[in-house]
ZAMARGU-4260 file (C-alpha; in steps of 0.2 Angstrom, whole numbers, plus 5000, padded with zeros to 4 digits):
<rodrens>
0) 5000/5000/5000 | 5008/5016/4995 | 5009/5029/5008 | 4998/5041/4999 | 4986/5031/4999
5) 4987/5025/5015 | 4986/5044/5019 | 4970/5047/5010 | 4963/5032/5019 | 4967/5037/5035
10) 4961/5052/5032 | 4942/5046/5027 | 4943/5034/5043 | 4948/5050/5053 | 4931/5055/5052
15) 4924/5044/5062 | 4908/5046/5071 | 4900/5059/5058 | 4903/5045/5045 | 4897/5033/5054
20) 4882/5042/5062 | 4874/5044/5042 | 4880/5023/5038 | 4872/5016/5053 | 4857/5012/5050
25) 4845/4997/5047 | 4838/4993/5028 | 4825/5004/5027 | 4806/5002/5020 | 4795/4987/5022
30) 4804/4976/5009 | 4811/4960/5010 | 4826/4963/5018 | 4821/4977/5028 | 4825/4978/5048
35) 4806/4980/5047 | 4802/4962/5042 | 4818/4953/5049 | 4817/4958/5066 | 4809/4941/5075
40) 4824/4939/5087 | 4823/4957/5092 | 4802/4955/5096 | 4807/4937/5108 | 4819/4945/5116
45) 4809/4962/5119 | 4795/4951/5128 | 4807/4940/5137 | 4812/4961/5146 | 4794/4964/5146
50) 4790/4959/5164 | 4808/4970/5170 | 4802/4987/5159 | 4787/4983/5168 | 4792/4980/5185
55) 4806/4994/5184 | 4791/5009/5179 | 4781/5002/5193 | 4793/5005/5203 | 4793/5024/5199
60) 4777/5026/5201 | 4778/5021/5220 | 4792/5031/5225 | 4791/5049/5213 | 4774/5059/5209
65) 4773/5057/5190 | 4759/5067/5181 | 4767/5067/5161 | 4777/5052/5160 | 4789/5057/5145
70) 4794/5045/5131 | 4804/5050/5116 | 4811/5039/5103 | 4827/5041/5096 | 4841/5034/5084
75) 4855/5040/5075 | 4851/5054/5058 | 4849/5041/5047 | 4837/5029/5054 | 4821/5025/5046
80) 4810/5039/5059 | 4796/5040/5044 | 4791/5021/5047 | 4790/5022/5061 | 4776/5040/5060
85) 4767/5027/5048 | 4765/5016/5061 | 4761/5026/5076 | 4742/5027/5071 | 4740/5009/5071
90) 4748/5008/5090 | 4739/5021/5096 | 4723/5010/5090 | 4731/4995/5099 | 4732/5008/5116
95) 4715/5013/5115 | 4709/4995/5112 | 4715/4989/5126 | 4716/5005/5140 | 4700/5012/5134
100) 4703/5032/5139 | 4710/5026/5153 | 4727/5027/5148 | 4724/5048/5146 | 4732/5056/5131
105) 4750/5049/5123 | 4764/5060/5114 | 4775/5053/5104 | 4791/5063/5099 | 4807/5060/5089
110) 4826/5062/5095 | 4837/5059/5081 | 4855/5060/5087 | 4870/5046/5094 | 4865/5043/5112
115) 4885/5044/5114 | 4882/5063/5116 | 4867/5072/5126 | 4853/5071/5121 | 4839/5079/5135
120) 4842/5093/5146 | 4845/5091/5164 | 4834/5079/5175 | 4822/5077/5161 | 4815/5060/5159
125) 4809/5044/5170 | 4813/5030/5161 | 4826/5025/5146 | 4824/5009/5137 | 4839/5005/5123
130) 4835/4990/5113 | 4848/4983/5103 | 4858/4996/5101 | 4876/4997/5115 | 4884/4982/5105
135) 4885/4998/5092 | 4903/5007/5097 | 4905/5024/5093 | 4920/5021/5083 | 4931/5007/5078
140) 4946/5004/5088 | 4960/5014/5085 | 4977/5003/5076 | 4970/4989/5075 | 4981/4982/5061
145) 4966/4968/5060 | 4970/4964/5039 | 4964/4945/5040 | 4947/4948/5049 | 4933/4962/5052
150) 4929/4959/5067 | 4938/4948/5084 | 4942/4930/5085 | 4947/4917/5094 | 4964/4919/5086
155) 4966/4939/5087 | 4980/4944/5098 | 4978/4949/5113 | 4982/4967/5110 | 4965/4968/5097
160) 4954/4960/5111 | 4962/4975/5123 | 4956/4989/5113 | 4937/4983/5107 | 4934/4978/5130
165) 4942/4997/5131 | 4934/5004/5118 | 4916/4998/5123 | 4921/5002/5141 | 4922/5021/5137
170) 4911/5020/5127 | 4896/5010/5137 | 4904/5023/5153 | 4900/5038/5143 | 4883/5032/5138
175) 4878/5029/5158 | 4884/5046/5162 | 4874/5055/5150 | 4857/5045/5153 | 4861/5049/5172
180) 4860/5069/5169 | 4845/5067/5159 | 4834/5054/5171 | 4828/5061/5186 | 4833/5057/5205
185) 4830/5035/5205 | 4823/5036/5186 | 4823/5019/5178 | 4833/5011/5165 | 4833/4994/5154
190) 4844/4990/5143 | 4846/4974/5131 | 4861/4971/5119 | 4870/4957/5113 | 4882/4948/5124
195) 4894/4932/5122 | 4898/4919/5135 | 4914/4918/5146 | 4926/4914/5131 | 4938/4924/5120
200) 4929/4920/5104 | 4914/4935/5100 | 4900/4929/5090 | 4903/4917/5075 | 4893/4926/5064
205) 4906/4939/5061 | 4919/4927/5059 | 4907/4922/5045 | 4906/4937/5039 | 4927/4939/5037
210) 4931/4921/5029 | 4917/4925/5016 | 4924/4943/5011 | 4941/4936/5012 | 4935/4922/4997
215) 4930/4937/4986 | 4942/4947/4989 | 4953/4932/4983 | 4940/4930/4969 | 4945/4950/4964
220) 4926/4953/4968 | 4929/4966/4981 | 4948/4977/4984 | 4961/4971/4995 | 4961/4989/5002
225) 4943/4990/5007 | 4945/4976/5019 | 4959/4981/5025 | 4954/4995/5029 | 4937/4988/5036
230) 4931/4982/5055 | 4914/4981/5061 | 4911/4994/5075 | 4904/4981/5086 | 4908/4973/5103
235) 4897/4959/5114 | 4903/4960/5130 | 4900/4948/5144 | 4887/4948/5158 | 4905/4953/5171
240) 4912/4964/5156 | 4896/4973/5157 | 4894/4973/5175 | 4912/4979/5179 | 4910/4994/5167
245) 4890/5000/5180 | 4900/4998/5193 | 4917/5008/5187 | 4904/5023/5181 | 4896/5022/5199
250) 4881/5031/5193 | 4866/5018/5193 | 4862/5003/5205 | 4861/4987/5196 | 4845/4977/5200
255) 4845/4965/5188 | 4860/4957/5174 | 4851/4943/5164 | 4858/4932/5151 | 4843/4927/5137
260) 4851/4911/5126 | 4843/4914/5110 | 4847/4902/5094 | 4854/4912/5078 | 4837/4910/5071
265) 4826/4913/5084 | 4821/4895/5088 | 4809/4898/5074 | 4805/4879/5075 | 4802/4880/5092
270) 4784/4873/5097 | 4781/4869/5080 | 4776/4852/5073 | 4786/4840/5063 | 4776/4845/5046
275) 4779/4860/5047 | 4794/4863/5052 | 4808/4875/5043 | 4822/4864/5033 | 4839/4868/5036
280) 4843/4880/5020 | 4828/4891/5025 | 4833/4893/5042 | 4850/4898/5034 | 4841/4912/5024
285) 4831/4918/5041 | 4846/4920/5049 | 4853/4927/5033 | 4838/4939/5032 | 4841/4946/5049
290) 4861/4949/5048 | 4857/4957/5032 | 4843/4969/5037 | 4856/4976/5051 | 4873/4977/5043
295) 4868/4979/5025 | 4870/4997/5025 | 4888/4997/5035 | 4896/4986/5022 | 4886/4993/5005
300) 4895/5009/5008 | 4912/4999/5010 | 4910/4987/4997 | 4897/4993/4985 | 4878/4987/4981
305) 4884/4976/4966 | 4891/4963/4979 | 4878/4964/4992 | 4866/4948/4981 | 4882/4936/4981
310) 4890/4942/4998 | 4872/4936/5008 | 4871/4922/4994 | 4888/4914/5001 | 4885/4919/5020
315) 4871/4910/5017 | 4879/4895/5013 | 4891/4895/5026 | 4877/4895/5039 | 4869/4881/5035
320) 4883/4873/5034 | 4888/4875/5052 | 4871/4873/5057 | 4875/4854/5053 | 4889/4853/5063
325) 4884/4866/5079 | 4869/4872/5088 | 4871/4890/5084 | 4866/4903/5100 | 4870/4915/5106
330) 4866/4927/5124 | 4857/4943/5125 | 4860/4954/5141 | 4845/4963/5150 | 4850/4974/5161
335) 4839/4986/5174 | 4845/5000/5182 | 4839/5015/5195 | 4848/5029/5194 | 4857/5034/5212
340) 4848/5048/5221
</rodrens>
């Protein structure tokens, strides 16, 4: 790599977060491969939190006088906000149904924004929930030098696992910090994100992801440079790597710290009977679905759309056939919080 380009490149990484903020983002729409219709795992998991968002606003309501209980959505600049006005007349339906008028009137505004910075004033709200969304780092890891892989493995040095922990420690610190000056005295917070067990290796789907780009980069279907020159700004910590980092920050109590153990494609044939039953290869594209509504975005802007078809297409492959060898799963953290008075 000549030094001018090396240079150049450094200098479009340099831009970090403001790049990123406008890249990450889910597919958009209702299509096919939009986050919209791949997000199964996502709804499980959300019930499985259920009774804690539940018990943790409950909570509030016996210790703090609330008469407007605020609630605000938000997501980085480029997330799909119009959708989700679509749909806002439908759940407001589904309130009424339900609640009657009991419920009293319901306002519903928009934040757009990384939760990385500020994002409320002062004592402002009573309760934050983040779904999905603190596996996302703020930026990749500085000097990684990580050419044969996008993401950790089980064979990374040690120096490569060093900087993702520290870099989702300040960056998972910082977000604490930030909800704390916005919640109120004891405001209430659940958070759910992907996590990984007590082992070295991080998830198996990004290892996936790197042998497959590596055989089309060998293929001459996508530049040696651009994955080079790639990682995924991602990190799932453990339930301790998680803990240590609430405790460090000092400004919430930890009431709960639970581990969800989730299969890759959301136990899809769980319950179901023998007939019908998803074979092997569709629960391959499932799960190839769901990788690809998230990260599609991220790696269209690195490796261009004319890939996209046969990148998922071998991915694909690849998962079913591990799903011969291995059960694949993988944990999900739900963590709730009160904020110290």
């Amino acid at each position: 790599m000549s030094s001018l380009i090396k240079r150049t490149q450094d200098k479009e990484l340099g831009r970090g977060m403001d790049r990123q903020q406008v890249v990450l983002h889910m597919n958009h729409g209702m299509g096919d491969n939009s986050y919209a219709h791949n997000s199964i795992i996502q709804n499980k998991v959300m019930r499985e939190a259920k009774p804690i968002v539940e018990e943790n606003i409950k909570r509030l309501h016996t210790i703090i006088p609330i008469h407007c209980f605020k609630f605000f959505l938000n997501d980085l600049f480029g997330n799909d906000f119009n959708s989700i006005f679509k749909s806002l007349p439908q759940f407001s339906e589904i309130i009424e149904e339900k609640k009657g008028h009991k419920l009293g009137p319901c306002f519903i505004n928009a934040t757009p924004g990384t939760f990385y910075k500020r994002l409320f004033p002062n004592n402002f709200s009573h309760f934050v929930h983040s779904s999905f969304s603190l596996h996302w780092l703020s930026q990749v890891p500085k000097k990684l030098f990580n050419k044969e892989n996008i993401h950790l493995t089980s064979t990374s040095p040690p120096r490569m696992h060093k900087a993702y922990l520290e870099q989702f420690q300040n960056d998972f610190k910082l977000f604490l910090k930030l909800r704390s000056q916005e919640l109120v005295s004891e405001g209430g917070m659940v958070l759910t994100l992907f996590g990984r067990e007590e082992t070295r290796d991080m998830r198996t789907a990004w290892r996936l992801f790197g042998i497959t780009l590596n055989d089309m980069r060998l293929e001459n279907l996508i530049e040696e440079i651009k994955l080079e020159s790639f990682n995924l700004p991602l990190y799932d910590p453990t339930i301790e790597e998680a803990k240590e980092a609430i405790e460090e920050e000092g400004s919430f109590t930890l009431q709960r710290l639970e581990s969800v153990i989730m299969g890759w494609d959301g136990n899809i044939n769980e319950g179901v009977d023998d007939n019908n039953k998803l074979d092997l290869n569709m629960r391959a594209q499932f799960i190839t679905k769901q990788q690809r509504a998230a990260l599609e975005p991220l790696l269209k802007a690195q490796f261009g759309e004319n890939v996209m078809d046969e990148l998922f297409l071998r991915f694909k492959n690849k998962v079913a056939e591990l799903m011969e060898e291995k059960i694949l799963e993988f944990p999900t953290l739900i963590i709730s919080l009160i904020k110290k008075a």
